[in-house]
Structure formats: structure tokens, C-alpha cells
N, C-alpha and C positions, 0 to 999 in steps of 0.2 A: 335626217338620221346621222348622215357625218357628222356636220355642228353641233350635233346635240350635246358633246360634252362638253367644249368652248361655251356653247350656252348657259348652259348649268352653272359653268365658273364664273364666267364673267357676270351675269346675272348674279350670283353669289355673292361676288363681289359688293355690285354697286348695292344689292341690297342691304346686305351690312355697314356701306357708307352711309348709307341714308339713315338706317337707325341710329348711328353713332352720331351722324350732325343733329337729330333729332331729338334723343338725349341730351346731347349736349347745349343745344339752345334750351332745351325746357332750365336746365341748371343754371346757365347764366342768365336768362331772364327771372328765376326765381332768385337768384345775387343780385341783380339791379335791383329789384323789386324793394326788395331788403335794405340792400345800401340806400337806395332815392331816398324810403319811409325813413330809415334814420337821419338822413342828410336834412331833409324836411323841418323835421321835432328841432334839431339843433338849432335849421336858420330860424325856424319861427321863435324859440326862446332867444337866440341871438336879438332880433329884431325888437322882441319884445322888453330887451333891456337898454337897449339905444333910442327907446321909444317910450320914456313911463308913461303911464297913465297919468300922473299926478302932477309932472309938465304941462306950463300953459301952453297956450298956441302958439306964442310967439318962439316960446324955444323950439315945440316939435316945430314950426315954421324952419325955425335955421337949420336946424337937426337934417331935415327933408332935403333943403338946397345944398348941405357939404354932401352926403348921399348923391344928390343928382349931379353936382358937379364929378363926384369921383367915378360913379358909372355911368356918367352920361345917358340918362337915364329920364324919363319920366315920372312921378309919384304921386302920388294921391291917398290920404290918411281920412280913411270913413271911421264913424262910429256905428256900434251894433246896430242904431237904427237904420244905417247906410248913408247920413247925413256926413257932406264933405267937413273935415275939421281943420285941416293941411290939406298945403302941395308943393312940388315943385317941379319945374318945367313946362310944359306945353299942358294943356287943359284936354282933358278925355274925361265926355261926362258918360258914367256909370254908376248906375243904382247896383241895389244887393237884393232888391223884395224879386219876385217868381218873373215880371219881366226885367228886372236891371239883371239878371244871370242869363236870362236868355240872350240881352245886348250885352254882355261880357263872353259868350260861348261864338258868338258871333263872329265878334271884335278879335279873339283870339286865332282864328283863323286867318286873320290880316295883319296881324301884331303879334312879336312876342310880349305877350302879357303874362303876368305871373300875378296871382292875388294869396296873400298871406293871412289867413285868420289867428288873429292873435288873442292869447290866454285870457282875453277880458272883454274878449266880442270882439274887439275893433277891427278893420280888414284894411291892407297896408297894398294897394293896385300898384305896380310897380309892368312901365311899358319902354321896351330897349330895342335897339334896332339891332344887335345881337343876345342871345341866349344870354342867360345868369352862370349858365351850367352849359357843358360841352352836350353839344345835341346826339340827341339819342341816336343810338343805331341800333339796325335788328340782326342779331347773331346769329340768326336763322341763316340770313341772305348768307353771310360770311363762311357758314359750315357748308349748304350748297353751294359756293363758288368751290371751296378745298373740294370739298366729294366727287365734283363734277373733272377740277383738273386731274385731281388722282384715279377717278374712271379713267380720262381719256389720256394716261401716263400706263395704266396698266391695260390697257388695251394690246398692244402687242407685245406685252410680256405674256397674259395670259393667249393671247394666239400662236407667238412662238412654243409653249408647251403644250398645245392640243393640238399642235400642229405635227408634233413628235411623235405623241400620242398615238394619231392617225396613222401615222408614216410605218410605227411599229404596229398596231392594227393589222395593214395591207401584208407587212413582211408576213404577219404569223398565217393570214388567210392565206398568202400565195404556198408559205411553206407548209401548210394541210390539204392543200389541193393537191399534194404529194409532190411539190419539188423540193426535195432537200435539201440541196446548195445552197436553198436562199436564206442570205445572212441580212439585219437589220443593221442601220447606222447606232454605233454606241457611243460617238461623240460627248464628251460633256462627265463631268464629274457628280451630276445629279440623282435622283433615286429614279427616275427615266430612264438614264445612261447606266445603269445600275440592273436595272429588269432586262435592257437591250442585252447586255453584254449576258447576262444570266442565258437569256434566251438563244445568243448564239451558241453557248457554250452546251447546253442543252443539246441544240440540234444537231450540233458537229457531232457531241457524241450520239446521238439518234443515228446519225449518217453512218458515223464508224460501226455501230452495232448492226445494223439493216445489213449495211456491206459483209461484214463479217459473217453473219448468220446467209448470207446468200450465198458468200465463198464457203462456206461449212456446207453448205448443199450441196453446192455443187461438185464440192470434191468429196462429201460423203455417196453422192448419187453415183460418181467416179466410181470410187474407192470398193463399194459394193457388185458393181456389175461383174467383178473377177470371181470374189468366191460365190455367187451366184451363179455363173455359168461353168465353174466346174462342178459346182453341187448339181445342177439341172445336170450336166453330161454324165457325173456317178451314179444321180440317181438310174439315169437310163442306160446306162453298163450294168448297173447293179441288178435291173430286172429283166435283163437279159442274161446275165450269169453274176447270179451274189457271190462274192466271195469276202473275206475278210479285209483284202487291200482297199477294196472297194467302199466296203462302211466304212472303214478309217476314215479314208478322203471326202467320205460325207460327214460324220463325227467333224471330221477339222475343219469346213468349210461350216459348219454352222458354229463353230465353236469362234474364229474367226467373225461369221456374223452378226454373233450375241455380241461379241466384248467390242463392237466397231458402234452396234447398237448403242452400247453402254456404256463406251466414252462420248458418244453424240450427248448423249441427258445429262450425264453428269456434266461436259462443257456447259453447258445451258444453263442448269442449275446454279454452277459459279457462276456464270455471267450474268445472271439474275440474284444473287443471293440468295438461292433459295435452299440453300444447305442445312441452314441455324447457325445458330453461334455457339454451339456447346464447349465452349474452351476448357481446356483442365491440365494440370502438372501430366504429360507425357514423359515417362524414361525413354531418349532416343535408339539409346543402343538396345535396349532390352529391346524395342520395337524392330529395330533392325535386326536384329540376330533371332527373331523369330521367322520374318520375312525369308531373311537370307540361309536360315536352317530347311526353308520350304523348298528353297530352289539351289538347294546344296552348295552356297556359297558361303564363304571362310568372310567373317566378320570380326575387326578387331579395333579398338579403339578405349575408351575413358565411360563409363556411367557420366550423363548430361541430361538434365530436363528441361525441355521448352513446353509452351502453351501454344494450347492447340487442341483440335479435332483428331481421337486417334483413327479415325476412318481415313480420314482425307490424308493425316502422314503414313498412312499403310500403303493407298495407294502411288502415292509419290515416289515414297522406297520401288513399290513394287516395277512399277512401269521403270524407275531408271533401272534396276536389274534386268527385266526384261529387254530391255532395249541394248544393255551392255551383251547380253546373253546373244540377244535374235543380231544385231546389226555390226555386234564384234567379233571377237576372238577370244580364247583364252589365253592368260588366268584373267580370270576378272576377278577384281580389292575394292573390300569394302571397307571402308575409314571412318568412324566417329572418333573427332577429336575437340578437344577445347582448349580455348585461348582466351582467356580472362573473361569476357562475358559475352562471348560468340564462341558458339557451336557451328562446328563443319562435321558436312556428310558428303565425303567424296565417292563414287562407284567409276573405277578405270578400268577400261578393258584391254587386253593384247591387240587388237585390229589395226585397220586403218589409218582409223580417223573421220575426218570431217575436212575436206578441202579447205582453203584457208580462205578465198574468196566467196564460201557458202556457212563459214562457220556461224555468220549471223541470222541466218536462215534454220537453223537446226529446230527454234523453236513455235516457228508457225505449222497452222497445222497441216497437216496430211502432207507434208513437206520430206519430199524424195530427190536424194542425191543425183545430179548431172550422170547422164550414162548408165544410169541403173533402171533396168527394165519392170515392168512391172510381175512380171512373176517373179522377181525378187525381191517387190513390197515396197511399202515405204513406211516411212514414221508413224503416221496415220496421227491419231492426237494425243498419244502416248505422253511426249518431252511437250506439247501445247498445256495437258494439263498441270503436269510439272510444272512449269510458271506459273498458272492460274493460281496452284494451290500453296505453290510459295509465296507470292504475291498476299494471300489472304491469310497468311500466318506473319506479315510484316518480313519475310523472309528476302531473299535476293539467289535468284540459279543464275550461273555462267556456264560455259563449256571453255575447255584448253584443252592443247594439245601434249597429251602426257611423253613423258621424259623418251619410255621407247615407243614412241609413235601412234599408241593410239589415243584414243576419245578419251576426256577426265569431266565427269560434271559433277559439278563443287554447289550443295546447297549451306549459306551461313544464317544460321539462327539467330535471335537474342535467348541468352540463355534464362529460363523464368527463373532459378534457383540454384 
């Protein structure tokens, strides 16, 4: 089972060698074939013109002897009936009737022999102690010897990548066995090192999100036990003696519960995408100064349109109002303004501030200032989702610390229009 995909390839491999020397020899032995038959047709009309028929004997005699002296060679000149007519050199007796081919099939086997039949019958025996012709060789052999050294050249190339293969295999089972941390080697600039690296990048954010949704619990599971146990303690004042203070603080502690609820889904939602993408020309100001009409804040600034969801910039608006309102002072300024193709939406409040060593912190969630007790609250994921939802409009939030001393959070848009 581990092997098995080293198998596959490497098998793969040499099978497509072998068909390739395989094809390849049927080709060049179909080109010998070809070339020899033509080579053939040539010598034997060559032959047959250094050879008339219409020469006595005593020429093809001479004719025979400059031949054998030049190829060093044996000769023998039969007529159709296979009767000797010429020679020259050493004497090899062969017929041409059903046994003189049997004694020439023979004889060839111990001699290179060559017989020529020539245009007029006659047969030209020609016996050399080397070949006429460069001796034949099989292309076969030659394509199996290539195919065999390039298997055994691609042997550990193809081991070294199934061997990666593997190594990333194990990384991905260890890290579904549910250990997160574990990261695979991404070495290498290849489409391996390429799926590795994917793969870490994956899981780190798997790891970052796991984390984050477990710190969301747990400071949601936090965050909840306060107005729960004042609700449980109203509820039981209340029915021991109802009065109106009494429903308030149960009214506010569920009112508290729902919107702690309802920032929990909606983080989630963004952190999944699962909002939609309904983009469209928003008026920012119009949208704020409806916002800030609700919560009797003074808004002043430029008409500006960005793209965008107007649900998700209502909530944005809303929570940093609310947050200026619940965590500041007054007056709290609300600012749309534009600067060539960035929109700014400032909300400052009179208060505090944000400590200077915690101002990085303002936007995690459920994130409460040094020294502040919890019946005095905390952020909860108010300014968390504020990033989220700037973030998914291509946007950018910071916080500064405004001119008299308190909190300024500056969201800058691209302007759509």
C-alpha cells in the first residue's frame, strides 16, 4: 500500500520505454528492409554490367580475378543451369538445383557467402572472409539497452517524488488525527512543494480559526454568566416583590443577552462568508446620519459613496457609536469626509481613551481594559466586528488618541463614485 504509487510510476515508466524501443525498432528494421532491397536491385544490375552475358570466358575470366584481387575475395560465375562458367580464387564447389541451395544454406553458416542472381539467370557466388556490407545489427537490442539504462537513471528520481509524496501523506494523516501544529516539508520549487506549502497554509489557518472560535467561547461562555446571574437574581426579586426597577434590570439583561447572542452569529457568519456579497453604491453620510439621528448624535461631513453591504455599514456605524456613547464621554463627532478617493468616518468621544500600551488590543474580541471590573463591561465584539466588516469592504479601522484625550476610530474607504 505505501509503494503503491512509486509502483504505478515507475512501472509507468518502463512501460512506456519499452513501447517506445518497440516502435522504434519495428521502424528501423522496416528502413533496413527498404534500404538492403534497394541496395540489393543496384549491386545486382551493377554486377550485371561488369559482367555481360555476351563476354567470352576468358574476359569474364579476367573480369572475376581484378574483382577478387580488389575484394580479396573468392568468385564463382554459374549459368542458369548452375554450371560453373568462371572463377577466381580458391574453388567452393556449389550447385543451384534443390540440393546445391541446400549445400549453399549450409556453407553460409561458415562463410560469408553472398549469391547474386543476375537479369539473365546467371548467379555470381561471391565468398569473403569479411562481409560486402557492414554487418547487420538488431535495433531491438540497442533500444533495450537505452530503455533499461534510463529505468535504472530514473529510479531514484521517481523514488525521490513518491517518496515526498509519502512524507506528505503521513503529515496530512497526523494532522486529521487532530494535531494541528503539524506542518509538512515544503522544500523544493515543484508542483509537490507547491500542494505542501498550500497545505500548510491551510492548516495554520485551520489552527488560527479552531483557536479563535475556542477563545470566542470561552469568553462568550465569560461574557454571558454576568447578565445571567443578574437576570436569575431579578427574576427572583421580581417574584417576591415586582416592581418596575426590577423588570427594567430583567428587560436590560436580556436585552444585553440577545445582542451578545447576535454579535456571536454574525462574527461567525463573517468568518465563514456567509453574509452574501450584495454590493451596491451606499451614500455614507446619508447612512450615518440616519444612524446617528437614532442615537441623537450630531453628524457632519461631505455626501460620499462607497460599495458595499448596507446592513453590515449600519452595523459598523452603529456599534462604533455605541461604543463612543457606552465606553466614553461626551460630546461624541461624527465625521464623513473625503480626500480624493478615500472616504473617512471618524466617531470621537470626550473620555478617556485607550491606554497607550493596550491601544493594540482594542480590537480583539471581548477585549476589557486593565483595571476595569466586570460590572463595568467590556468591549465584548462590538470594535471585533468593526474590523471584520471593514476588512470585507476592502476598507482599513485604526484607533488614535484624539487631540483632548479621548478615543478617535477612523474607518478609510475607497470611494466607489
Amino acid at each position: 500500500m505505501r509503494n503503491s504509487l512509486f509502483l504505478k510510476v515507475y512501472l509507468t515508466l518502463l512501460a512506456s520505454l519499452a513501447v517506445v524501443a518497440l516502435v522504434s525498432a519495428v521502424f528501423v528494421r522496416l528502413g533496413d528492409d527498404e534500404q538492403q532491397s534497394g541496395w540489393r536491385d543496384r549491386r545486382d544490375l551493377f554486377v550485371t554490367a561488369i559482367l555481360p552475358a555476351d563476354q567470352s570466358t576468358a574476359e569474364l575470366q579476367a573480369t572475376l580475378r581484378r574483382l577478387s584481387e580488389s575484394f580479396d575475395a573468392d568468385l564463382a560465375l554459374f549459368d542458369p543451369e548452375g554450371r560453373l562458367i568462371a572463377r577466381a580464387g580458391e574453388v567452393f564447389d556449389a550447385g543451384f538445383g534443390d540440393e546445391g541451395e541446400r549445400r549453399w544454406k549450409e556453407f553460409r553458416k561458415k562463410h560469408h557467402v553472398m549469391v547474386m542472381r543476375l537479369a539473365d539467370g546467371r548467379a555470381l557466388a561471391v565468398r569473403m572472409d569479411r562481409p560486402f556490407w557492414p554487418p547487420g545489427r538488431n535495433p531491438l537490442a540497442y533500444l533495450a539497452a537505452i530503455a533499461a539504462a534510463i529505468g535504472l537513471a530514473a529510479y531514484p528520481v521517481v523514488r525521490h517524488l513518491t517518496r515526498r509524496l509519502e512524507r506528505l501523506r503521513r503529515g496530512v494523516d497526523v494532522w486529521g488525527e487532530g494535531a494541528l501544529v503539524t506542518r509538512v516539508a515544503d522544500d523544493g520549487r515543484d508542483e509537490v512543494a507547491a500542494v505542501a506549502r498550500s497545505f500548510n497554509k491551510a492548516a495554520a489557518r485551520i489552527e488560527e480559526l479552531i483557536a479563535a472560535h475556542r477563545t470566542l467561547l470561552a469568553n462568550a461562555s465569560h461574557e454571558l454568566r454576568s447578565p445571567l446571574a443578574r437576570l436569575r437574581m431579578a427574576i427572583d426579586l421580581f417574584e417576591q416583590k415586582p416592581d418596575d426597577a426590577t423588570r427594567t434590570e430583567i428587560v436590560r439583561n436580556l436585552g444585553e443577552i440577545d445582542e451578545l447572542v447576535d454579535e456571536i452569529l454574525l462574527a461567525s457568519r463573517l468568518e465563514h462568508g456567509e453574509t452574501g456579497n450584495r454590493s451596491e453604491p451606499v451614500d455614507l453620510l446619508a447612512l450615518v446620519t440616519e444612524e446617528g439621528t437614532r442615537h441623537r448624535l450630531k453628524v457632519t461631513g461631505v455626501p460620499a459613496i462607497v460599495a458595499g453591504e448596507p446592513r453590515l455599514l449600519t452595523r459598523l456605524v452603529r456599534n462604533l457609536m455605541q461604543n463612543a456613547i457606552r465606553h466614553g464621554a461626551p460630546p461624541v463627532t461624527v465625521e464623513v469626509a473625503r480626500a480624493g478617493n478615500l472616504v473617512r468616518l471618524s466617531v470621537e468621544d470626550g473620555g478617556e481613551g485607550i491606554p497607550e500600551n493596550e491601544s493594540g488590543r482594542v480590537f480583539e474580541p471581548f477585549y476589557r481594559p486593565r483595571g476595569r471590573s466586570e460590572t463595568g463591561g467590556g468591549w465584548g465584539l462590538g470594535l471585533s466586528l468593526v474590523r471584520q466588516i471593514a476588512e470585507r469592504h476592502g476598507a482599513t479601522v485604526r484607533y488614535e488618541k484624539a487631540p483632548g484625550g479621548g478615543a478617535r476610530f477612523i474607518v478609510d474607504f475607497i470611494a466607489a463614485g
